[in-house]
OpenMM code with the backbone's topology and positions (N, CA, C; nanometers):
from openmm import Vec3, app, unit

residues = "UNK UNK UNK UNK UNK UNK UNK UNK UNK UNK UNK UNK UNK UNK UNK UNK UNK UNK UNK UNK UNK UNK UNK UNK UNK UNK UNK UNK UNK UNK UNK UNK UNK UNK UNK UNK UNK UNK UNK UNK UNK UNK UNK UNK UNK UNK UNK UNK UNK UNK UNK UNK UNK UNK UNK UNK UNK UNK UNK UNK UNK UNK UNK UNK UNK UNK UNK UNK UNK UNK UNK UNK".split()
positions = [
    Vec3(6.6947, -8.0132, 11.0431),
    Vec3(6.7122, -7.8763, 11.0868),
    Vec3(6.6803, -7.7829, 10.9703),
    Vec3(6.6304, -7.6982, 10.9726),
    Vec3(6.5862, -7.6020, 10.8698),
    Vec3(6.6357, -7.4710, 10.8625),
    Vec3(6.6510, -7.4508, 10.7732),
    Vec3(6.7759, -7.3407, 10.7072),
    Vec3(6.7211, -7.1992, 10.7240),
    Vec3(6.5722, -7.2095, 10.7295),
    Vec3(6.5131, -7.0195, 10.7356),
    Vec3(6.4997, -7.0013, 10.9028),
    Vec3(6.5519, -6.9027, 10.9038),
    Vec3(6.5745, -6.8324, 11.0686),
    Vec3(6.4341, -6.8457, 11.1645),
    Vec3(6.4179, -6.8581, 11.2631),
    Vec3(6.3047, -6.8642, 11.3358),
    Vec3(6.2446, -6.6900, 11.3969),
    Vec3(6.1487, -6.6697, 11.3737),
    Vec3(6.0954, -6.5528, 11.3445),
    Vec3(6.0702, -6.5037, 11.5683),
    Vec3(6.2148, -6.4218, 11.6121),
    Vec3(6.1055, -6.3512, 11.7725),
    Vec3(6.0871, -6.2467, 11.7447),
    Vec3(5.9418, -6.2020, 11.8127),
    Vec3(5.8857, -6.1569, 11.8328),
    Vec3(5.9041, -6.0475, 11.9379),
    Vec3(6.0054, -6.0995, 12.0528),
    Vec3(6.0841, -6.0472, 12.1650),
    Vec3(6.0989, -5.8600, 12.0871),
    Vec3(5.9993, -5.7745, 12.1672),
    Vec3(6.0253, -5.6534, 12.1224),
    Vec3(6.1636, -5.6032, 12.1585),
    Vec3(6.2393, -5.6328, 12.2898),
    Vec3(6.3771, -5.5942, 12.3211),
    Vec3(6.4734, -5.6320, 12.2188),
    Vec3(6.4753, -5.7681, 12.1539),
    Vec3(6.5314, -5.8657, 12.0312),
    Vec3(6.5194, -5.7338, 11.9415),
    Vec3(6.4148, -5.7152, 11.9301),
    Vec3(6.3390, -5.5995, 11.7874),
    Vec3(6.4277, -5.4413, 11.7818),
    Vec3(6.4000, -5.4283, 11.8854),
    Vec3(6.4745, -5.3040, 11.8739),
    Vec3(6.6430, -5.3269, 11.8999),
    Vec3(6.7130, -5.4334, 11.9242),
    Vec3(6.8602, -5.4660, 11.9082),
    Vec3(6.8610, -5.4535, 11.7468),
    Vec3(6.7892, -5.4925, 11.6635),
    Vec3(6.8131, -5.5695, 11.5185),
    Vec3(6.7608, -5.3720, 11.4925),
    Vec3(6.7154, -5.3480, 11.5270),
    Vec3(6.6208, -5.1805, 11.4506),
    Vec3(6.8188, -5.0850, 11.4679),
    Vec3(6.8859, -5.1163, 11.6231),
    Vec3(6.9931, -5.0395, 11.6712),
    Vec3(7.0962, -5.0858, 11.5514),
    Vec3(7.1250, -5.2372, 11.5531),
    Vec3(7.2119, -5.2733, 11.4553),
    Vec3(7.2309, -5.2157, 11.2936),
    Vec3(7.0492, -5.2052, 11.2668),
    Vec3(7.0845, -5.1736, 11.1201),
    Vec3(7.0906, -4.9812, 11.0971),
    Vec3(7.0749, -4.9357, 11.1996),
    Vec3(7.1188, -4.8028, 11.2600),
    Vec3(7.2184, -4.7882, 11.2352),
    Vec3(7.3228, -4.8856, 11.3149),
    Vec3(7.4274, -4.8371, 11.3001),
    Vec3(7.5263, -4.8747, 11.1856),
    Vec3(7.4734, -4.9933, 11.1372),
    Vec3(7.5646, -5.0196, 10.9786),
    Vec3(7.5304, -4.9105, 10.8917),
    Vec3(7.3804, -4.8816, 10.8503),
    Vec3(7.3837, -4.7746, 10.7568),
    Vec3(7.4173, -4.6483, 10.7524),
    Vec3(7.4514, -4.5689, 10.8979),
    Vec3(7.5052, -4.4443, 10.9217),
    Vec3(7.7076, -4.5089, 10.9475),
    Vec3(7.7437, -4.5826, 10.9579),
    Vec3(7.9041, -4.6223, 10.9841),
    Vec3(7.9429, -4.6415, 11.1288),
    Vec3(7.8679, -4.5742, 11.1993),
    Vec3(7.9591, -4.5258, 11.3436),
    Vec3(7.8007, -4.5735, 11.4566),
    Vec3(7.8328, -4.5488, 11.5999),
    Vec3(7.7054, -4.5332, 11.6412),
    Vec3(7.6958, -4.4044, 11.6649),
    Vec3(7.8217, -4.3129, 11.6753),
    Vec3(7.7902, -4.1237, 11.6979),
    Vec3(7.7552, -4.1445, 11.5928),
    Vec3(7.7263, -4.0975, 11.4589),
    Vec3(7.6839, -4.1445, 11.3355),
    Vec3(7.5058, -4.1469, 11.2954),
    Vec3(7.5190, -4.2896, 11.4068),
    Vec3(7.3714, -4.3104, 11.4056),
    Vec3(7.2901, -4.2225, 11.5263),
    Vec3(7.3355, -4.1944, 11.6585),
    Vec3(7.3227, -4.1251, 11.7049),
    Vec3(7.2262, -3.9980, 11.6656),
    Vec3(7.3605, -3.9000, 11.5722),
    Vec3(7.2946, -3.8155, 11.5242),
    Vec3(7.2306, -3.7832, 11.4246),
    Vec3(7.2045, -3.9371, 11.3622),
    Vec3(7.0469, -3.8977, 11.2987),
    Vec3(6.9673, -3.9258, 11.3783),
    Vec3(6.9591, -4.0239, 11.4652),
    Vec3(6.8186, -4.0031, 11.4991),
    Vec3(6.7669, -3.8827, 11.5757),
    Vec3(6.8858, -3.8223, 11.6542),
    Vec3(6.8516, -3.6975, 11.6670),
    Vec3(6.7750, -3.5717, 11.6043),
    Vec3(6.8585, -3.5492, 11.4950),
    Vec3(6.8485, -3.4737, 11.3446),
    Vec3(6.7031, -3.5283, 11.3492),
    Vec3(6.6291, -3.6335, 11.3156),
    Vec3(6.4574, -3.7172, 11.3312),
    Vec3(6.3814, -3.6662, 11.4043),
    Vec3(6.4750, -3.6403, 11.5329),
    Vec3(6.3666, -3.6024, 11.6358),
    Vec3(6.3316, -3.4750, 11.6877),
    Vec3(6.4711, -3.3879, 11.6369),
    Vec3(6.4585, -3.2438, 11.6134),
    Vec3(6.3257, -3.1877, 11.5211),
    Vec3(6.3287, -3.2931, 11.3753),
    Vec3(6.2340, -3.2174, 11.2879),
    Vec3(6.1262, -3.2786, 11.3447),
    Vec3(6.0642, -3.3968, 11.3892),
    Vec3(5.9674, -3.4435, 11.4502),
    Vec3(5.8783, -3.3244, 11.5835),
    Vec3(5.9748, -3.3092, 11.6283),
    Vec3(5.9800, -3.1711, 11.7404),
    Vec3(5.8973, -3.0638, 11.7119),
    Vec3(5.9801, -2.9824, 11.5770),
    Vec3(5.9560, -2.8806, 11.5186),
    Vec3(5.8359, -2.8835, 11.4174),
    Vec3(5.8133, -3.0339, 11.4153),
    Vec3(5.6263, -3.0567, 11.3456),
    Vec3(5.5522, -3.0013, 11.4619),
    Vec3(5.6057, -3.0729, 11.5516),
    Vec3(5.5045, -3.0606, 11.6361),
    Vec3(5.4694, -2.9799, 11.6941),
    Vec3(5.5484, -2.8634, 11.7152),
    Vec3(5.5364, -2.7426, 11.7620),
    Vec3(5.4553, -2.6327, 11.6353),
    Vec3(5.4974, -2.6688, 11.5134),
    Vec3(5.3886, -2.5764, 11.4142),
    Vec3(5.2265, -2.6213, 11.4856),
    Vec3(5.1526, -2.4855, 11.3819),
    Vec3(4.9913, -2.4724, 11.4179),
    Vec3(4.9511, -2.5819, 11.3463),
    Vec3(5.0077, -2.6108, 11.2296),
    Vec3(4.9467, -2.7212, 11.1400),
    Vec3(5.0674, -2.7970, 11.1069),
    Vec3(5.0419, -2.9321, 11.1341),
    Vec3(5.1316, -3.0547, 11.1219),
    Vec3(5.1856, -3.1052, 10.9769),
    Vec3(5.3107, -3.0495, 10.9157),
    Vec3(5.3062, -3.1078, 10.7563),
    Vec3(5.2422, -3.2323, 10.7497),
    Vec3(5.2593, -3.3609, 10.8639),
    Vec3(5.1908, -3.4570, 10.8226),
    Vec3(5.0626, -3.4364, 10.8003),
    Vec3(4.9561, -3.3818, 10.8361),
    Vec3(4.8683, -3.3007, 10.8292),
    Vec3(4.7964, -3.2902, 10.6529),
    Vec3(4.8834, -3.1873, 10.6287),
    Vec3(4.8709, -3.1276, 10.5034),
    Vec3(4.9020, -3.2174, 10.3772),
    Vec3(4.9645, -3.3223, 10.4386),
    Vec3(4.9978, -3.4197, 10.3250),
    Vec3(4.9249, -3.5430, 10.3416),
    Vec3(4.8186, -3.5506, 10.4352),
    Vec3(4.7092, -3.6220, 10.4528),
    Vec3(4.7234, -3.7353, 10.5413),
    Vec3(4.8430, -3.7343, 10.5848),
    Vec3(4.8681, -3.9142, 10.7175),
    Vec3(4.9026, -3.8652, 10.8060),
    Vec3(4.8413, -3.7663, 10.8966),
    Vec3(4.8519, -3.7105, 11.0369),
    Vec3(4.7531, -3.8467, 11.1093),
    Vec3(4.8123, -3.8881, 11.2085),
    Vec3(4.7730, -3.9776, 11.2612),
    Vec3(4.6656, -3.9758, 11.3917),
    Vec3(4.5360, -4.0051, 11.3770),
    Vec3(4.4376, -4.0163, 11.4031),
    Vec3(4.5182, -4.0301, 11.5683),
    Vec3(4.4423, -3.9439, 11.6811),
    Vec3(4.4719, -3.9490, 11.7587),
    Vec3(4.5921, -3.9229, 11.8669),
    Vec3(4.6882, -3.8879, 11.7831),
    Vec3(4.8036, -3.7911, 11.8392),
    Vec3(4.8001, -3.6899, 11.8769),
    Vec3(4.6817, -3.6028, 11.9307),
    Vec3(4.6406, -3.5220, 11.9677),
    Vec3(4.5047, -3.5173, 11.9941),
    Vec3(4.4808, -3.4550, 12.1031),
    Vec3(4.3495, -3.4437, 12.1223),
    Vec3(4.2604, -3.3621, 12.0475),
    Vec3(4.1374, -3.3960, 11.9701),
    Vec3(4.0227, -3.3396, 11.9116),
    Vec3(4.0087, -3.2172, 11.9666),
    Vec3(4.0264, -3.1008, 11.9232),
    Vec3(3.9422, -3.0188, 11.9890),
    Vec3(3.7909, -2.9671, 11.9410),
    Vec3(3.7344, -2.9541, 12.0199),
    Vec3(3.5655, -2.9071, 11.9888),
    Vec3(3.5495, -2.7808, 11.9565),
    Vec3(3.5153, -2.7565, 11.8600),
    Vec3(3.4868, -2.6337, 11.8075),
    Vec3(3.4259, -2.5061, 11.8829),
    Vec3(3.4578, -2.4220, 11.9243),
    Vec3(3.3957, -2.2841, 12.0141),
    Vec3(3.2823, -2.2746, 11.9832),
    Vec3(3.1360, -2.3048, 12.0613),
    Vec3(3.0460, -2.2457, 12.0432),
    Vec3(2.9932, -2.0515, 12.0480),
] * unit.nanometer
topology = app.Topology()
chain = topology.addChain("A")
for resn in residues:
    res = topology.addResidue(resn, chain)
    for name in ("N", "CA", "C"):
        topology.addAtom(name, app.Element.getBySymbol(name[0]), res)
């Protein structure tokens, strides 16, 4: 029997283990809760500016928006 853990892949598995370490590093799950909130507020409020800080700091992600074509 072998001692290193067997690696799933199971994305539902994935995001239990993503919730768990959520909630140890904030204490509580209201806690964790409201950060990820607090995340998704500023995520929000990117997204609503004209220009994306991710953007300006160069890892705006290819395709999260549609191209627009320049006004002839």
């Amino acid at each position: 029997m072998s001692a290193e853990p067997i690696e799933d892949s199971d994305e539902a598995n994935e995001i239990e283990w993503e919730i768990n370490d959520l909630v140890a590093e904030h204490g509580s799950e209201r806690a964790a809760l409201r950060a990820v909130l607090h995340d998704f507020n500023v995520l929000l409020a990117d997204a609503d500016r004209s220009v994306s800080r991710g953007f300006l700091r160069g890892v705006f992600s290819q395709g999260a928006r549609p191209v627009r074509e320049p006004k002839a």
